[in-house]
N, C-alpha and C positions, 0 to 999 in steps of 0.2 A: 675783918671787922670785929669779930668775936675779941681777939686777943686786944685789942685798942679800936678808939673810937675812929673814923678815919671819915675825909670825904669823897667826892667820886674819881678825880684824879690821882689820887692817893693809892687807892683800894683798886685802881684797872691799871699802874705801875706794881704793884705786888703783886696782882692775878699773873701779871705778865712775866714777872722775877721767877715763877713757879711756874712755868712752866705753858701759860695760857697767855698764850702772844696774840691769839684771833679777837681775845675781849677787847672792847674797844670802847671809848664813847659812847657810841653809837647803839650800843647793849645795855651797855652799865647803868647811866639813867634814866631810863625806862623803867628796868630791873629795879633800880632803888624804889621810884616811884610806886610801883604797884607792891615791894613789901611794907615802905609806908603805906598806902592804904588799908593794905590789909594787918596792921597793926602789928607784923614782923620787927619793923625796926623805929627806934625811938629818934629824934634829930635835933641839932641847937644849931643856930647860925652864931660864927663867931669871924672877929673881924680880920681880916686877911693884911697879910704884909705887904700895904701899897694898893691894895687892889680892892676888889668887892667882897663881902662877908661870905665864909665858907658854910657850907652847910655841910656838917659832922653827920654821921652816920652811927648806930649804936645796937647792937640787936634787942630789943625788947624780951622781958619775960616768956611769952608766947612763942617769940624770935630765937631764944637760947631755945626752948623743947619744939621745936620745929625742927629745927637743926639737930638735935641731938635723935628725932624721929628720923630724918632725911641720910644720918651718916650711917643707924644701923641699917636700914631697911637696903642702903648702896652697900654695905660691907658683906650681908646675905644674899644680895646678887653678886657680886663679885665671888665670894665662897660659892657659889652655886656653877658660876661659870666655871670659876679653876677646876672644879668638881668636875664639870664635864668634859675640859680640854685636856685633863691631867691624862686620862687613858688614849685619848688623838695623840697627844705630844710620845709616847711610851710607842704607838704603833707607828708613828711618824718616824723614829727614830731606831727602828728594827729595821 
């Protein structure tokens, strides 16, 4: 969503393209709904080919440093893990 505006079917076919085949539906808008309320993400309905108006998805202000909060604070536990498995994998491997 970051990179383009997207809506929910859109945005749970790329989760999926990358690797996150579990997201579903059934996730996704819910998920949308509660970072709309919480003022994460910004939306426009716009009108669909043939069909009912899509509601677009957008990150908000707030939504970009959320995210940019949420990717370091994941890359420091990640660094923290590798950190600890790096010496298993070294004795693992003796």
């Amino acid at each position: 969503m970051e990179e383009e505006e997207t809506y929910g079917y859109e945005l749970t076919r790329r989760l999926r393209e990358r690797g996150l085949s579990m997201v579903g539906g059934g996730s996704i808008y819910p998920l949308l709904g509660r970072l709309e309320r919480n003022g994460l993400v910004e939306t426009r309905r716009l009108a669909g080919r043939g069909g009912p108006p899509r509601k677009y998805y957008s990150p908000s202000a707030d939504g970009r440093r959320a995210l940019a909060s949420g990717v370091a604070e994941w890359r420091a536990t990640r660094d923290a893990v590798d950190g600890l498995l790096g010496p298993i994998e070294m004795e693992v491997q003796r």
